[in-house]
Every structure is written in structure tokens, then in C-alpha cells.
N, C-alpha and C positions, 0 to 999 in steps of 0.2 A: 503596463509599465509607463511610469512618467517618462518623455523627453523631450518635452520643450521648458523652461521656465520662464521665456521672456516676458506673461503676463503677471509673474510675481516679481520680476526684475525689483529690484530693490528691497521688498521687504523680506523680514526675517520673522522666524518662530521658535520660540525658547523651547529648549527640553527639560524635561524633567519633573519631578513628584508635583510640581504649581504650575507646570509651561502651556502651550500651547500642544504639544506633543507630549501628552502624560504618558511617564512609566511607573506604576504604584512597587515601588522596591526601596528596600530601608537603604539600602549601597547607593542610591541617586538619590542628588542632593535633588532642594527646590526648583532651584533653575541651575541645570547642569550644565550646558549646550548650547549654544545658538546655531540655528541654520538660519544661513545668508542665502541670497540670491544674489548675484552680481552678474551682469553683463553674459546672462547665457549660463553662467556656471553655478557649481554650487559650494558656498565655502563656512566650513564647520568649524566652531572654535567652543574650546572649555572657557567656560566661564569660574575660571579659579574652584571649582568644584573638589570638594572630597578624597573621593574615590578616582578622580579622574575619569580621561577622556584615552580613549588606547585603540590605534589603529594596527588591525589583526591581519597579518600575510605567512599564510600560511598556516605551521603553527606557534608562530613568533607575534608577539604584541608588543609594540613602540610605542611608548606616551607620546596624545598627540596634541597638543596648544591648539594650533589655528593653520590652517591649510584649506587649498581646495580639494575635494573627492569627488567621486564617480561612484553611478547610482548603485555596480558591485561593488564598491569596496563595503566590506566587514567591520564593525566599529565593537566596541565595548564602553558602554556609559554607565557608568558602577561594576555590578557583577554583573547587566545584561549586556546579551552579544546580542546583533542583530545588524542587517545591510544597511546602509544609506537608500536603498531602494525602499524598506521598508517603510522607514521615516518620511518619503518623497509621498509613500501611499496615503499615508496618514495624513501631511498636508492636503494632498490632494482631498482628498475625503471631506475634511475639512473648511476648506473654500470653494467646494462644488462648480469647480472650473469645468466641462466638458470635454474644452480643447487642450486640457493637458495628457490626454488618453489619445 
């Protein structure tokens, strides 16, 4: 599990069917999503996208603009569900950090 981000502090990674964090589904746009890094945290916003951006509690889904999340919380970007943890994996993967494990 990710939990540190301080060595991506500042950058982001778009989601979506052309992002840095691809999801191949017709329901996500090109670049759906950005995940930020700020100061320790980690902060999610729709980038005016389609289908939207919907934070999932329970079995209630609230559109969600721009906020910070935690690596359980639950998202929906198009018709895919999936963690914010999941997404954190993927970066990780991605910039072959060590120290973020």
C-alpha cells in the first residue's frame, strides 16, 4: 500500500482513456481526472469530464468536483468503480519509486 507521497509532492497524473493513469472504457473521457499531490495529501478533481467524477459511501454516490481523498475511499470515473488506492498503485508502478512501499 502507498503511504507516503512527499517524493511526488507537487506533481499530478491525469486519468483517463489518454492519461497517465489509463482506463480503456467508452464512459471515461480522455483525460477525466487529475490526481494531485499536495503537501502530504492527496487531491482529486474532474476535469469537466462526461460522465463524471462520483464519490461512493456506501451505497450512495455524490458527484464529486475537486476535493482531497484517502487511499479507501471508493471513486467512480465513468461507469468504472475502483479505490483511490488502486490509482495510488498505479502511479506507484509507474514512477518506480521503492520508498513509497
Amino acid at each position: 500500500m502507498v503511504n507516503s507521497f512527499g517524493s511526488l509532492d507537487g506533481r499530478s497524473f491525469i486519468i483517463g482513456r489518454e492519461g497517465h493513469v489509463l482506463i480503456d472504457d467508452p464512459s471515461v473521457s480522455k483525460e477525466h481526472a487529475e490526481l494531485k499531490f499536495v503537501g502530504g495529501k492527496i487531491l482529486l478533481r474532474d476535469l469537466d469530464s462526461t460522465n463524471g467524477l462520483f464519490l461512493i459511501s456506501g451505497n450512495k454516490a455524490r458527484r464529486f468536483r475537486e476535493g482531497y481523498v484517502l487511499p479507501d475511499h471508493e471513486v467512480s470515473i465513468g461507469a468504472k468503480r475502483t479505490t483511490v488506492q488502486s490509482l495510488l498503485d498505479t502511479v506507484y508502478s509507474m514512477t518506480h519509486q521503492p520508498n513509497l512501499r
